[in-house]
N, C-alpha and C positions, 0 to 999 in steps of 0.2 A: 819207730823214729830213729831218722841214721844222729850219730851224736856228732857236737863241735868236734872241728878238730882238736889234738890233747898233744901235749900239754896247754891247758889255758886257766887265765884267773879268770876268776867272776867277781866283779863287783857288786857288793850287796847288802839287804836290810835285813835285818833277822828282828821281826816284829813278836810279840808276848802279847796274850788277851786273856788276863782271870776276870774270871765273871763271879764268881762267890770261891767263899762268902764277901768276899769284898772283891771290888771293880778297882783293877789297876790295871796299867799297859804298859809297856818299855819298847822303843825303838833303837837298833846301835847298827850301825854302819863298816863295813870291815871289806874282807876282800877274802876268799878262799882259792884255793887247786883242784884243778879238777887233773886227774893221772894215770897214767896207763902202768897199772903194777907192774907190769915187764917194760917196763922202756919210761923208769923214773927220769926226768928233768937232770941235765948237767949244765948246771950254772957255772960261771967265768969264777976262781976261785977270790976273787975279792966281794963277792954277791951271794958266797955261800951263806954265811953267817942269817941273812934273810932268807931262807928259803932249804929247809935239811928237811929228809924223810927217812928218821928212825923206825926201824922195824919195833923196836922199849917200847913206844911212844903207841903202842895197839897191844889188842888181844892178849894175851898172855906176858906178852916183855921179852921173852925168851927163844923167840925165833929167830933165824939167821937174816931171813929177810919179810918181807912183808906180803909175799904169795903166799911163804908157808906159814904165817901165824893163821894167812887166811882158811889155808886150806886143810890145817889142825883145827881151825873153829867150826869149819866144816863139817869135817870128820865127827867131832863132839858131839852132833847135833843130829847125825846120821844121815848127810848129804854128801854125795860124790862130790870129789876135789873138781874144781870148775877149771875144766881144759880148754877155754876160750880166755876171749879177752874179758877183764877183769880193769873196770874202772873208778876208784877213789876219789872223793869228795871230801874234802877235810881242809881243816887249818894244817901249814908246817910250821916247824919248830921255826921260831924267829928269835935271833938273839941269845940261844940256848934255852928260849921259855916256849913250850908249848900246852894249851890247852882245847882238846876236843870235844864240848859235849855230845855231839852226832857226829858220826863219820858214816858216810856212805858205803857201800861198793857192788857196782851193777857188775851180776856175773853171766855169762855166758859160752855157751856152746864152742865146738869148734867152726860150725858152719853158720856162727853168728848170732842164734838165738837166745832171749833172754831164758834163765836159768832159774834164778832165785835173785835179791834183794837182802845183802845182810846190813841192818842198824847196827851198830859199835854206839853206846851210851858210855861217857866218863862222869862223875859225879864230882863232887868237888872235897868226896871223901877218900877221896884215891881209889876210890870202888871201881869196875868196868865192866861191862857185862852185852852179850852181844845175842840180837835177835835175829833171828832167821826168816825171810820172810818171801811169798810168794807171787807177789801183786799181780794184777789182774791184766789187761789189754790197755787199761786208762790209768796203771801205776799206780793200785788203789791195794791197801794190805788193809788186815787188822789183825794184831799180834794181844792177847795179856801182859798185863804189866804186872812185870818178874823183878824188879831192883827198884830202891829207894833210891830216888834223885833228889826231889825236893825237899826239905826239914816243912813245908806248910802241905804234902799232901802223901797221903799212906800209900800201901804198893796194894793198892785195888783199883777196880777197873780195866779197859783198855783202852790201847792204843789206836785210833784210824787215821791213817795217813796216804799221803797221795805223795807218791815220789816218781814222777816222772822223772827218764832220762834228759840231764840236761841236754840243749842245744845253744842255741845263741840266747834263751833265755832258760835263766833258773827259773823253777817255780814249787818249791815244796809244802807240805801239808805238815801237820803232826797235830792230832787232837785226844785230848784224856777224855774218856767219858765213863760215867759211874753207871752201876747197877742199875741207881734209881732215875736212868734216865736223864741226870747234870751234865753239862760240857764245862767244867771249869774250869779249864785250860785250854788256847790254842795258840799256836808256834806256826808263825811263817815264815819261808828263808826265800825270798825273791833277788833276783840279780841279774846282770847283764852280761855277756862273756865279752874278756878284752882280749888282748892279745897278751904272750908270757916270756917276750922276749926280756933282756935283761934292763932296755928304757922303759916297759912296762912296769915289768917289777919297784924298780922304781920307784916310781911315780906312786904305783901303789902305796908304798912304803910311807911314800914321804907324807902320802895324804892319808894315813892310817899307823903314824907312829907305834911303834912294839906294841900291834895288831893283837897279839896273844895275849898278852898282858893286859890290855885292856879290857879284853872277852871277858878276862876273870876278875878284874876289879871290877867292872857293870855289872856283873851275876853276884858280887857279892855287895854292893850298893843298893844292889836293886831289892837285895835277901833283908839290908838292914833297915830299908822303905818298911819293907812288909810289917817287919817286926815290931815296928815304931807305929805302924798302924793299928796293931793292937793282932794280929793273924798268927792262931797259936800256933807252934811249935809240935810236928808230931813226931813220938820217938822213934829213934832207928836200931838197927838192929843190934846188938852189944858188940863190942870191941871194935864197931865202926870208929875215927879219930875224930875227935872233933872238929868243928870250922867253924867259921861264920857261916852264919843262915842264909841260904841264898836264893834269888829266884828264877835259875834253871830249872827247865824241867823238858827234859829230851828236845833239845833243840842246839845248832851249832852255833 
């Protein structure tokens, strides 16, 4: 599939479906980036402030830029550094507040072929932890699930997800499913691609007030739903920081 052209927003829904032990759903509406690691977006400097892409703000913290966090996360995992284009899926930092629960990034060859698939997971414990992944013809992985995200579901199971490269529509997957067979979890991120000039943004903005901000006050509204529904609490690992309970679970 040839991708949108990049830089561009997508306008989108990021849907939640638990099925047990209890049946709840959340819908929230926002806007993301889709970005070509080598040739990030330069905004008019009054429009910065909406739209920053910290290398901190991924993988390790500690990279100079955001090739090479990737291509150290890479390396970790025992995958060649991706010498093509390398494309990003993510919220940016808005207002100085960013937060990612998925980040994408489609990697490829120099002669254009898809490579790998890496998931970048942020949890709302400051945790981060990133999956390697090698999808199929139709964008289809399934990875184990290696990191506590949720406080309502343990770090068993897998992951199956479908992450086609976007074009003029998004359309992503992410499903938890246990040993025994459960799906109690499923995450969809559907959207539309706009255009990323600076009336776009915009517009975006205005129709998605401190977009960031929001992501993380719904994930943890949604966390305090659960809790109030009576959906017990499972522990996490020791000297994880505490938070409010909340109801991300690998989805942006």
């Amino acid at each position: 599939m040839t991708p949108a052209a990049v830089p561009a927003l997508y306008e989108t829904e990021i849907a939640h479906t638990r099925v047990t032990p209890i049946r709840h759903s959340l819908r929230h509406r926002t806007y993301m980036w889709l970005v070509d690691l080598d040739d990030l977006p330069v905004l008019p400097r009054p429009l910065r402030p909406l739209a920053r892409f910290d290398p901190a703000d991924h993988f390790d913290g500690d990279a100079p830029t955001l090739r090479a966090g990737l291509d150290a996360c890479l390396a970790a995992h025992g995958e060649r550094a991706a010498d093509g284009r390398v494309l990003m899926l993510a919220h940016a930092r808005v207002l100085g507040h960013v937060f990612n629960p998925l980040t994408l990034y489609w990697c490829h060859d120099r002669a254009g072929r898809p490579v790998c698939v890496v998931a970048e997971v942020h949890n709302t414990y400051g945790g981060r932890h990133a999956y390697l992944l090698h999808p199929d013809g139709h964008g289809r992985a399934e990875t184990a699930k290696e990191f506590y995200v949720s406080p309502f579901l343990d770090v068993e199971g897998a992951y199956r997800m479908r992450l086609p490269l976007p074009g003029d529509r998004l359309d992503l997957t992410v499903q938890l499913r246990h040993t025994d067979g459960s799906r109690p979890l499923t995450a969809t991120v559907r959207g539309t691609r706009r255009p990323s000039g600076p009336g776009a943004l915009v517009a975006a903005a205005l129709r998605h007030p401190w977009s960031t901000a929001a992501v993380s006050l719904g994930i943890r509204l949604h966390g305090v739903r659960l809790y109030l529904k009576g959906l017990p609490v499972r522990p996490r690992a020791a000297g994880t920081p505490p938070t409010v309970p909340t109801q991300q679970e690998g989805t942006p």
